[in-house]
PAMAR-146771 format. One record per residue: residue in three letters; x, y, z of N, C-alpha, C, O in turn. Coordinates in nm, 2 decimals, m for minus. Layout:
ALA; X; Y; Z; X; Y; Z; X; Y; Z; X; Y; Z
...
//
This chain:
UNK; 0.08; m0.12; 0.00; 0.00; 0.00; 0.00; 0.09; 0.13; 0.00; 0.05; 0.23; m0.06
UNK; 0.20; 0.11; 0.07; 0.31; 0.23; 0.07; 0.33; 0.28; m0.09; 0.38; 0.39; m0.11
UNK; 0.29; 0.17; m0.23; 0.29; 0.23; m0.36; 0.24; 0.34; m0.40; 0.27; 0.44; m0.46
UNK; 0.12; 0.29; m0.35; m0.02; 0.33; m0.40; m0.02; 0.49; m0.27; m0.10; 0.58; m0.32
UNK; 0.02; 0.51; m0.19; 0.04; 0.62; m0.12; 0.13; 0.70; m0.19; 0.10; 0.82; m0.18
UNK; 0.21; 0.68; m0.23; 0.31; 0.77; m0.31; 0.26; 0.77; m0.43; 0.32; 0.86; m0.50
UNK; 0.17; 0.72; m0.50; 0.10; 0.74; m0.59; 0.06; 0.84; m0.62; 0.10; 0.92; m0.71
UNK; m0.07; 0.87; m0.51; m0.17; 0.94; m0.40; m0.08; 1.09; m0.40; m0.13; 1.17; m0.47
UNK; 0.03; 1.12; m0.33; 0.12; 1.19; m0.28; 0.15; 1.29; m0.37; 0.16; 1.41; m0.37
UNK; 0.18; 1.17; m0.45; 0.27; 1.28; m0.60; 0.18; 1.32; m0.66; 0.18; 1.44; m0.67
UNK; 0.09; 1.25; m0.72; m0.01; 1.36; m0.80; m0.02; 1.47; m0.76; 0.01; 1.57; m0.83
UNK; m0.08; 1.46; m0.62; m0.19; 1.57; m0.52; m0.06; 1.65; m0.52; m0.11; 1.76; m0.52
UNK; 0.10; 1.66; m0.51; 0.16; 1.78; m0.44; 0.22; 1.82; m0.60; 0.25; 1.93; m0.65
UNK; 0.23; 1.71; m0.66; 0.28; 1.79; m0.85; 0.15; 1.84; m0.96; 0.18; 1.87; m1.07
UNK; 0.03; 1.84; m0.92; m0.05; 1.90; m1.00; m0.13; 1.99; m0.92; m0.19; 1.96; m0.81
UNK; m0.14; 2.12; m0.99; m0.25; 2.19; m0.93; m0.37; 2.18; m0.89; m0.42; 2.22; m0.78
UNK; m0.45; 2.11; m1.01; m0.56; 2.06; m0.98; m0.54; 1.89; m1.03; m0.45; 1.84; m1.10
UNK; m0.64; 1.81; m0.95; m0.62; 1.67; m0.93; m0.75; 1.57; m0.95; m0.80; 1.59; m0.84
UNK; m0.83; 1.49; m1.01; m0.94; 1.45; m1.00; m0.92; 1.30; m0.96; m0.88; 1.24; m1.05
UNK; m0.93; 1.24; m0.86; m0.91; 1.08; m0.87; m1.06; 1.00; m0.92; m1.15; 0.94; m0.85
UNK; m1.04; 1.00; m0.98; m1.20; 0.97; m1.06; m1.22; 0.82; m1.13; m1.12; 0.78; m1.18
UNK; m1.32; 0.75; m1.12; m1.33; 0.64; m1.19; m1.34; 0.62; m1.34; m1.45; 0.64; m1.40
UNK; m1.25; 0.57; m1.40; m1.25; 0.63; m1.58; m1.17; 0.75; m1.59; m1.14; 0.82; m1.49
UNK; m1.14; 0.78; m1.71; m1.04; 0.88; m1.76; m1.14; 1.00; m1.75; m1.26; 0.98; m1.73
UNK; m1.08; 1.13; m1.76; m1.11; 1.32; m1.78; m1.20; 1.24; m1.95; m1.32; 1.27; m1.98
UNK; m1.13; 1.16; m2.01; m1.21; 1.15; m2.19; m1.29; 1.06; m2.18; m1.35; 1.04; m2.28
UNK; m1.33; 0.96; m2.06; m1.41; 0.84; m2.08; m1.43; 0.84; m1.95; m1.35; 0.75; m1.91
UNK; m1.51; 0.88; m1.83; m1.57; 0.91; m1.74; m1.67; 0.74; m1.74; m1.76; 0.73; m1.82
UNK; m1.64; 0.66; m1.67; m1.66; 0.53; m1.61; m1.80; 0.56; m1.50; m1.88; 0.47; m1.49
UNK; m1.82; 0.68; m1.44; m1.94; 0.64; m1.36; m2.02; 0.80; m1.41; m1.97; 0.88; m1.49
UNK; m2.13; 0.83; m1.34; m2.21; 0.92; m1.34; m2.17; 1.03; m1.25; m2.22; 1.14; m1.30
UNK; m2.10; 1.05; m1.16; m2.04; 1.10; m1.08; m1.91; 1.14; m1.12; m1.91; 1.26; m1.10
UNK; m1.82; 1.10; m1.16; m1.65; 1.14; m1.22; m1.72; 1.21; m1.33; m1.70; 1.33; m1.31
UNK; m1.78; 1.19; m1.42; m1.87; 1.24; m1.54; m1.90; 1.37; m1.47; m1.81; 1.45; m1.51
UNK; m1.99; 1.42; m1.38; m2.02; 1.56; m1.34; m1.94; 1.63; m1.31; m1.93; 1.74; m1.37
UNK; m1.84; 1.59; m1.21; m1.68; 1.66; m1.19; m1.65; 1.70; m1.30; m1.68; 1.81; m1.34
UNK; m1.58; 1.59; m1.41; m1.52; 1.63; m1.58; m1.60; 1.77; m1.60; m1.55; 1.88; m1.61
UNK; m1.76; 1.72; m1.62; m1.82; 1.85; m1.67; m1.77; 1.96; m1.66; m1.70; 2.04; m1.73
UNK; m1.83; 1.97; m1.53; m1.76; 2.11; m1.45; m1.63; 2.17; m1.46; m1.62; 2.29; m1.48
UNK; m1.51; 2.09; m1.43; m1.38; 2.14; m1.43; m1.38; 2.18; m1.65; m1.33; 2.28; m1.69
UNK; m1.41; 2.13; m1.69; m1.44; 2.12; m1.84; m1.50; 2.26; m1.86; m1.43; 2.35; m1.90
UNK; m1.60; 2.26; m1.83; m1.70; 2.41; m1.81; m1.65; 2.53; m1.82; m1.68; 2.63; m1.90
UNK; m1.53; 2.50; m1.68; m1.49; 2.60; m1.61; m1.33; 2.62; m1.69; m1.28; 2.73; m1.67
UNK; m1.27; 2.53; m1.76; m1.17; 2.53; m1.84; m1.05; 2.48; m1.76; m0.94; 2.45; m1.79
UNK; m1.10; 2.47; m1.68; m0.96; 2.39; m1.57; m0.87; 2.33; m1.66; m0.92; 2.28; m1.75
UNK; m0.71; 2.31; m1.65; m0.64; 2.25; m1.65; m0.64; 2.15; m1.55; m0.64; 2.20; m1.43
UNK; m0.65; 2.00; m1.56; m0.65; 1.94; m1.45; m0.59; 1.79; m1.47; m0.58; 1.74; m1.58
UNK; m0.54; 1.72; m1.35; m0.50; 1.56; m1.39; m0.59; 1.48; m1.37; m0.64; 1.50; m1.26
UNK; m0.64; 1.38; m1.45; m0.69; 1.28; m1.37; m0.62; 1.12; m1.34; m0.55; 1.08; m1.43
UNK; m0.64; 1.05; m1.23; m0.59; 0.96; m1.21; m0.78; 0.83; m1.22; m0.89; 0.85; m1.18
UNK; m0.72; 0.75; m1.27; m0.80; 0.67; m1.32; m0.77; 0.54; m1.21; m0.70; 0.44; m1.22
UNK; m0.86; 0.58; m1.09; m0.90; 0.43; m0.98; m0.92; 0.29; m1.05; m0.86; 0.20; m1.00
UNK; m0.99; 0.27; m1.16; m1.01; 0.17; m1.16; m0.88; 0.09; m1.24; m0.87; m0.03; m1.28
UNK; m0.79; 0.18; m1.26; m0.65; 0.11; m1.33; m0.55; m0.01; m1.17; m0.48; m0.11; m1.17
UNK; m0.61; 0.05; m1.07; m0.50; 0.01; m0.96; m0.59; 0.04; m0.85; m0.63; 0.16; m0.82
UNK; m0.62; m0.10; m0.78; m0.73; m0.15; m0.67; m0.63; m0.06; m0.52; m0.69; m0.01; m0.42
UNK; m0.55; m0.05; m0.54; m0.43; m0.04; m0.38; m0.49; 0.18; m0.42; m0.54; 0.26; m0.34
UNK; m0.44; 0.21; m0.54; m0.50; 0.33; m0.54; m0.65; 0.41; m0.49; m0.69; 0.51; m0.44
UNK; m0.71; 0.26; m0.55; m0.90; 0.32; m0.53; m0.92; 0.30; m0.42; m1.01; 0.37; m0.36
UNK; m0.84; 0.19; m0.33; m0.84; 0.18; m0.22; m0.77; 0.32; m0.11; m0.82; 0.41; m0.03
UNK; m0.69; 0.31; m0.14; m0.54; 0.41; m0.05; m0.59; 0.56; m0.09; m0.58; 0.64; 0.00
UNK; m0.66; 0.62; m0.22; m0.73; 0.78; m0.18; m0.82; 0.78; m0.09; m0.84; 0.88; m0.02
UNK; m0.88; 0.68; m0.07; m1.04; 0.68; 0.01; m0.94; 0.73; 0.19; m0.97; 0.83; 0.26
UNK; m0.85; 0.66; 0.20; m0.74; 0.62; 0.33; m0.70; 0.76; 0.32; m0.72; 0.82; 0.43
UNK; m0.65; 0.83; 0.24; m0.58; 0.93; 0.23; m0.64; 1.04; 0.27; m0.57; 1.10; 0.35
UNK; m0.81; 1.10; 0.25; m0.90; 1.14; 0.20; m0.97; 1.14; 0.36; m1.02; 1.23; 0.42
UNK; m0.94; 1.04; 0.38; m1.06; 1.01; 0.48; m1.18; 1.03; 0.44; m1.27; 1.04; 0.53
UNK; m1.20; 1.03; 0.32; m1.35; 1.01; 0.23; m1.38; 0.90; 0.18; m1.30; 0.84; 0.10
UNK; m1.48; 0.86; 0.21; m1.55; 0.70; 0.17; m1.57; 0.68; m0.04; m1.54; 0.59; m0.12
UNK; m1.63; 0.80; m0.04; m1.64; 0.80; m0.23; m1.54; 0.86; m0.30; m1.45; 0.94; m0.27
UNK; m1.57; 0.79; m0.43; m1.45; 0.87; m0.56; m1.57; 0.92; m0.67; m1.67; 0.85; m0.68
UNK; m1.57; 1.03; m0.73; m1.45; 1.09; m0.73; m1.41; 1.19; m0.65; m1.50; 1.25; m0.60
UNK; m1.29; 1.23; m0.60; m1.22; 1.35; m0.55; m1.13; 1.43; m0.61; m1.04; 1.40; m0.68
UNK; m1.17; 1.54; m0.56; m1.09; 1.66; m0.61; m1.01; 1.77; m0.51; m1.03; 1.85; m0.42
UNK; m0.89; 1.73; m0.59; m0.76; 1.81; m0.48; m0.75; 1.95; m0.55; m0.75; 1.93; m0.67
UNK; m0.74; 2.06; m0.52; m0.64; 2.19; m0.56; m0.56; 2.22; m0.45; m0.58; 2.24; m0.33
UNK; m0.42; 2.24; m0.55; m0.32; 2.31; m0.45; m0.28; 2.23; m0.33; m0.25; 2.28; m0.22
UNK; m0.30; 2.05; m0.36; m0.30; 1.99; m0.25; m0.40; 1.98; m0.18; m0.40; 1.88; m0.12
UNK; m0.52; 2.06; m0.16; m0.60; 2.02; m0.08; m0.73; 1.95; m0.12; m0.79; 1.97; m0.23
UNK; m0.76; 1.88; m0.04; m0.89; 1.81; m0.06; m1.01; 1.89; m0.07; m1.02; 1.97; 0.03
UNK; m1.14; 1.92; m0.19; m1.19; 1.97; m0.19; m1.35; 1.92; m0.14; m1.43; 1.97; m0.05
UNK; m1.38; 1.79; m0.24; m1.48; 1.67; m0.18; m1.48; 1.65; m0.30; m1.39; 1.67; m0.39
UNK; m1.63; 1.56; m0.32; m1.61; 1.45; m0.41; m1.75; 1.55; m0.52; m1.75; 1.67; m0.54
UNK; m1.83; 1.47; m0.55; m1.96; 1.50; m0.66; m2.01; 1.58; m0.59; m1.94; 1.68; m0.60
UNK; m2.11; 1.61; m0.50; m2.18; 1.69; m0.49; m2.16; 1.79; m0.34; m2.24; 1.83; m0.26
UNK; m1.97; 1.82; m0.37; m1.99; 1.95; m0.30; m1.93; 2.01; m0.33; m1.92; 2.12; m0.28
UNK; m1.84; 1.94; m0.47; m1.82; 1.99; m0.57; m1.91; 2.12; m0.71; m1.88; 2.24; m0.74
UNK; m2.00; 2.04; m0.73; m2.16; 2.05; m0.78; m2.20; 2.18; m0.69; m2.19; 2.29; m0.75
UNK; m2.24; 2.20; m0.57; m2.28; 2.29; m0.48; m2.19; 2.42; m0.53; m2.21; 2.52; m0.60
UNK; m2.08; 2.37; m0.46; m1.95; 2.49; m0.47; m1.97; 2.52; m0.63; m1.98; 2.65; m0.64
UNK; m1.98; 2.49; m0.74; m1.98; 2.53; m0.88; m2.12; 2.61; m0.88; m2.11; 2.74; m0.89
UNK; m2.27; 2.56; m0.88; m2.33; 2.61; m0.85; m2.36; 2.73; m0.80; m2.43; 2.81; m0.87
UNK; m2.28; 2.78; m0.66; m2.32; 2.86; m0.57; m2.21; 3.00; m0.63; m2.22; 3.11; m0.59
UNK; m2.13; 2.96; m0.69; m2.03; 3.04; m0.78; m1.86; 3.02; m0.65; m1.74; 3.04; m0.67
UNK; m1.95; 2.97; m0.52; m1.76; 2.99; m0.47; m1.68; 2.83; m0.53; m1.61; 2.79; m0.44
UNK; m1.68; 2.76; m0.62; m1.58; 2.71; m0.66; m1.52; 2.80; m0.77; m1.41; 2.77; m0.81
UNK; m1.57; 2.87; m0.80; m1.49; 2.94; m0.89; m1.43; 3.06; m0.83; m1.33; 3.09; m0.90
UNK; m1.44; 3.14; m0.74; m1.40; 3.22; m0.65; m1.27; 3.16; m0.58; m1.17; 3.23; m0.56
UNK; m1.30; 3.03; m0.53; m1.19; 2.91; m0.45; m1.05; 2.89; m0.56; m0.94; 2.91; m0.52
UNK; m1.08; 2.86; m0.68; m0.96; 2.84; m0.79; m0.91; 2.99; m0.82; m0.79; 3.02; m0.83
UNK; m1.02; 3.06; m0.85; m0.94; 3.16; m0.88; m0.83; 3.22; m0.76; m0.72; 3.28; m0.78
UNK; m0.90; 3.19; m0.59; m0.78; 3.25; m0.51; m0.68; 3.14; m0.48; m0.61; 3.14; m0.38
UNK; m0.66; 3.07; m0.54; m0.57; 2.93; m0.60; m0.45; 2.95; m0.66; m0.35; 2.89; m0.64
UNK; m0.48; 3.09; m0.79; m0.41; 3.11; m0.88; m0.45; 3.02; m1.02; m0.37; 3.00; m1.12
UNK; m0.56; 2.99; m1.00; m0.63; 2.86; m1.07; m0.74; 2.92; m1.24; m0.86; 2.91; m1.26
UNK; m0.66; 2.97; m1.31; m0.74; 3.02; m1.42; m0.87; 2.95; m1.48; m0.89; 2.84; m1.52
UNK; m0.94; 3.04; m1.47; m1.07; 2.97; m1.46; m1.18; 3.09; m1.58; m1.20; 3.20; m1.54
UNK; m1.23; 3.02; m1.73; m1.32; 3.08; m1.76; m1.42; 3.12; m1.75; m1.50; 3.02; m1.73
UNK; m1.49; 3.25; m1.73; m1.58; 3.29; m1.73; m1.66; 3.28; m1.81; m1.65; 3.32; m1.93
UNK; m1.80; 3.22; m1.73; m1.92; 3.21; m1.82; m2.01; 3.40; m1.86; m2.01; 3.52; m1.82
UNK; m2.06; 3.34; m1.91; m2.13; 3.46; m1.94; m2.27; 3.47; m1.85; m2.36; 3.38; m1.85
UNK; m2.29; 3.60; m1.78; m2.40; 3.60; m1.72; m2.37; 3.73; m1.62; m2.45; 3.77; m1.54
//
């Protein structure tokens, strides 16, 4: 499991933004990693994703990392933000885009 923690480790502290998601950012595996994509998509994010269902000790070891029971999650700047729907909320309510932007996190503006 010490792999799959350094796995975990490196992503989250070498990319800015981070998705540990089931299925790829191009091929979104559940309904849930799908809404995240959206959004970070939406919003034009540059972002990584790590694909759980490639490596069980990974899908296992974010949850451990996280102390969050579900995937998908999303890290900026290292930190844990949550998974689908507080994600969803935070995009919604407009502070996830407020949150990236005081990130340093370039982020397109919609029109409205």
């Amino acid at each position: 499991m010490t792999d799959a923690r350094a796995i975990i480790d490196n992503a989250v502290k070498t990319n800015d933004v981070v998705l540990f998601m089931k299925g790829t950012p191009q091929f979104p595996m559940c309904g849930f990693s799908g809404q995240v994509v959206q959004i970070l998509d939406y919003l034009g994010i540059a972002y990584h994703g790590v694909n759980v269902l490639d490596d069980a000790d990974v899908r296992q070891g974010i949850k451990d990392y996280s102390n969050w029971p579900t995937i998908p999650q999303l890290y900026v700047k290292g930190e844990f933000i949550g998974g689908c729907d507080i994600v969803r909320e935070m995009f919604q309510s407009g502070e996830l885009q407020t949150f990236l932007t005081e990130k340093g996190i370039a982020v397109r503006q919609a029109a409205g």
